[in-house]
N, C-alpha and C positions, 0 to 999 in steps of 0.2 A: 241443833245447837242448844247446849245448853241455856237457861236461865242468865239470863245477863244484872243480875239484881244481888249484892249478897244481905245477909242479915248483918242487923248489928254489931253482935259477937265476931262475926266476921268480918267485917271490916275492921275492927279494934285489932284482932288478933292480924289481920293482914297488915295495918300501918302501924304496928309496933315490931313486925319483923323487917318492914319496909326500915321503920327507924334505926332499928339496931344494927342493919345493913350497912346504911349510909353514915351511920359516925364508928362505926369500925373500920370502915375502908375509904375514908375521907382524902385520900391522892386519886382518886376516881374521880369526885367533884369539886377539887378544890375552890373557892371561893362562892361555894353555894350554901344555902342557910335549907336544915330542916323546915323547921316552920314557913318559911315559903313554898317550899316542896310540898308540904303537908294540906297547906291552905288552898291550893291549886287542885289537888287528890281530891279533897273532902269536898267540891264541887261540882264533881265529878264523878256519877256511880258507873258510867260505863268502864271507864280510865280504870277504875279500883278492880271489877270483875277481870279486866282483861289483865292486870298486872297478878290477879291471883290464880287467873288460870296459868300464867305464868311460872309463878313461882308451882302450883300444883301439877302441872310436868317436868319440876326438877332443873328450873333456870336461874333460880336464885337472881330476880331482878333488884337494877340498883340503877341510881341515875349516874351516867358517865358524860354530863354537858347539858350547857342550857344552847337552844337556838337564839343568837342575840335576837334577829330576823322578827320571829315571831314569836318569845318568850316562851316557847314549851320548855320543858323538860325532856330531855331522852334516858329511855331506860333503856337497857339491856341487857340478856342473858348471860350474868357474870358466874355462872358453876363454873368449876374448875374444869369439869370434864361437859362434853355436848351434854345437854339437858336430857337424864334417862327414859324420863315419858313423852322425848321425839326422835328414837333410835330405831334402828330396822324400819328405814321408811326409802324409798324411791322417790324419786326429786319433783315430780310430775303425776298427772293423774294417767297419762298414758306408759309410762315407762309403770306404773299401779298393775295399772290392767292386763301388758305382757307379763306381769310377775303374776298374776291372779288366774290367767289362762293358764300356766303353767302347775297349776297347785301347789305353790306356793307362798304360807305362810307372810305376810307383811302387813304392817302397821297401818301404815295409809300412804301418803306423799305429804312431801315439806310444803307446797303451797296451798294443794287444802288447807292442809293442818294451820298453816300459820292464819290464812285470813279466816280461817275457825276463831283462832284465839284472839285476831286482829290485830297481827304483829305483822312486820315485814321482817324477810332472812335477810341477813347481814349478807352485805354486798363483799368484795373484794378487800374495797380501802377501809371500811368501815372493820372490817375483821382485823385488818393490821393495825388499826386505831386502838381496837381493844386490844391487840397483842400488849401495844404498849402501857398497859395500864395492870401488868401483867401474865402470867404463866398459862394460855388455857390451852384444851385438847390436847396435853403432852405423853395421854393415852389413848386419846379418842377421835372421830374428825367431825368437822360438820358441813355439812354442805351451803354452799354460798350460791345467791341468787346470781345465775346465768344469763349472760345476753341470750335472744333472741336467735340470734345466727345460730350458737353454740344446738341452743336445745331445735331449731330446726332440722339440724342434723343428728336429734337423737344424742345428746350429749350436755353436760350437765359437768360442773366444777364444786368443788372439798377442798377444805383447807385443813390442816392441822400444826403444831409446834414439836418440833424437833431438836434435836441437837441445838440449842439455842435459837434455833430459827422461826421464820415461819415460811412451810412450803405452801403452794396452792397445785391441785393436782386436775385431772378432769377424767370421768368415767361416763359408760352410757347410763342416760338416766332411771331404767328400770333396775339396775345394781343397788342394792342394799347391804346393809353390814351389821349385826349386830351394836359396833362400835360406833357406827355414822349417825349421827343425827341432825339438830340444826339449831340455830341461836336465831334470836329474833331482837328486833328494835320495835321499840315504840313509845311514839311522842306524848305529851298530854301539855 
């Protein structure tokens, strides 16, 4: 794992992309305030490295809701298309390893990867949540975290938008796709 720590410079350059994010696309949080967003961040170095390794695989994070509950913030992988630096990945560390026996080329798996960056994959509802707050993977899919049963049986579920819609599909979990990758949440 990387360095959970950034420098200065980075941090600045990361909550001014955070900011320019969140008041250009302000139907995402409606009734939330930067500077409360900001003052929460800036007390928090771990929160700031995991939202920049976010944004540095191509998720273009942005907050989409506060938790009344316990006053986080949720962020989210708002690219238009699955994040490019978590594409060609198999769902599991096992569906990893049938692709790696095989000699075949792959990235890693979406749950490594995510509690790497200490995100969680967007569930089911939580993807058609983001649907609604606009247009994403209308080229591409990402894979949505799977019940238990599903991946007992070797099996694993992808969503993407269609035709105005949104489908949700299911493949076996060592299956990858150039196109497939995975979006993540995370609270702070």
């Amino acid at each position: 794992m990387a360095a959970a720590t950034l420098s200065k410079e980075q941090r600045e350059t990361l909550l001014k992309t955070l900011q320019d994010r969140f008041e250009k696309n302000g139907k995402r949080h409606e009734d939330l305030s930067w500077p409360d967003v900001q003052a929460r961040l800036t007390r928090k170095s771990r929160a700031l490295w995991t939202l920049s390794e976010m944004e540095r695989t191509g998720g273009e994070p942005d907050v989409i809701g506060r938790d009344d509950e316990t006053g986080e913030y949720i962020f989210c992988d708002c690219s238009a298309e699955s994040p490019e630096g978590r594409r060609n990945v198999c769902y599991d560390r096992e569906g990893q390893k049938k692709r790696e026996k095989e000699g075949l080329p792959i990235a890693g798996n979406v749950l490594d990867m995510a509690a790497e960056i200490g995100i969680e994959p967007l569930d089911e509802e939580q993807y058609r949540e983001l649907q609604k707050l606009g247009s994403f993977d209308t080229k591409t899919q990402s894979w949505l975290k799977t019940s238990d049963e599903i991946t007992k049986l070797g099996g694993a579920i992808f969503a993407d938008r269609r035709y105005g819609r949104v489908f949700v599909y299911h493949n076996t979990a060592p299956c990858f796709y150039r196109g497939r990758g995975f979006r993540g949440l995370f609270r702070v």
